[in-house]
C-alpha positions in Angstrom: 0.0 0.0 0.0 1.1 3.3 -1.1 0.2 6.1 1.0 0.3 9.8 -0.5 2.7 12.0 0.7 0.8 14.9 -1.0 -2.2 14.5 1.0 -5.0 17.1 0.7 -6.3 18.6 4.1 -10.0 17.2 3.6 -11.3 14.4 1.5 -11.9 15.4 -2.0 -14.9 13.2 -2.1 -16.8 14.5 0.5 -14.8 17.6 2.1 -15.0 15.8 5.5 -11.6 14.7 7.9 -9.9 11.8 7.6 -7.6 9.4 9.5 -5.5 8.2 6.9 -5.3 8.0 2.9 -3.6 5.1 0.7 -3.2 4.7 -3.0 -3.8 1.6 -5.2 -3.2 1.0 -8.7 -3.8 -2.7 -8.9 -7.6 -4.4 -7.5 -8.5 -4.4 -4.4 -11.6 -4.8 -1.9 -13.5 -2.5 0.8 -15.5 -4.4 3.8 -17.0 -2.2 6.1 -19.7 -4.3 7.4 -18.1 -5.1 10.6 -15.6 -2.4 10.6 -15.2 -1.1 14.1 -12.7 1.6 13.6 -13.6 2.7 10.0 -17.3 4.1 9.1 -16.7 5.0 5.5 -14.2 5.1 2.6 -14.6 7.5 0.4 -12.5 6.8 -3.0 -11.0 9.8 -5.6 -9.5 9.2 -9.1 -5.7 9.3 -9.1 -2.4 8.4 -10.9 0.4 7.1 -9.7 4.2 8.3 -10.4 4.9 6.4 -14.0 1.2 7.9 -14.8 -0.8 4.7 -14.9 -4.5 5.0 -13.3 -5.3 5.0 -9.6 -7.3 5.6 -6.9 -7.0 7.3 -3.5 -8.8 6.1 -0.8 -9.8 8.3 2.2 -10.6 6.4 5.3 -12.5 8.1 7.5 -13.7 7.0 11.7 -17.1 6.7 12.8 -16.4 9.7 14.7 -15.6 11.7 11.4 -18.8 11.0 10.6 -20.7 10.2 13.4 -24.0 12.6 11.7 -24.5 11.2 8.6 -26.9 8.7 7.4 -25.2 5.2 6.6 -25.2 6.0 3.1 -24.9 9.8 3.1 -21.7 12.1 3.2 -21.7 15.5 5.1 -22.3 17.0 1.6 -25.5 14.7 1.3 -24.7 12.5 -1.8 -25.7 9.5 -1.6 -22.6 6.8 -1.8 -24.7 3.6 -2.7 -28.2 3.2 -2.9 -31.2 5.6 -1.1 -32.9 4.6 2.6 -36.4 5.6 0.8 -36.8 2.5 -0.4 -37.2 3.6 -4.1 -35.8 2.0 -6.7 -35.2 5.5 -8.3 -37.3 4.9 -11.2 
């Protein structure tokens, strides 16, 4: 795991804090069902140093974002999904 040393101040996702920041270039996979120290991940397009495609990921705690609806940021976007139970049709 790469981790950025050019790390913005906020998330660029979501324009909340964050506890740390990595970068990937290759696959990888995000659980945070039973996560007890992460709440969210929030991801950002990226490159990495010989230009090939990446993606920064911003982890932030459940106390970063203690307010927000499981599947809202601060900002209000939903990340996956709506708690309306529409199907957004």
């Amino acid at each position: 795991m790469y981790v950025p040393a050019d790390r913005p101040e906020t998330c660029p996702a979501c324009g909340e804090p964050y506890e740390s920041a990595s970068r990937h270039a290759g696959g990888f996979a995000v659980n945070l069902l039973e996560n007890e120290r992460y709440r969210r991940v929030c991801f950002h397009p990226a490159t990495t140093a010989d230009g090939e495609p990446a993606l920064d990921c911003f982890h932030h705690t459940h106390a970063e974002v203690g307010g927000c609806r499981e599947n809202e940021s601060p900002s209000g976007a939903v990340a996956f999904g709506t708690d309306d139970g529409e199907d957004g049709e």
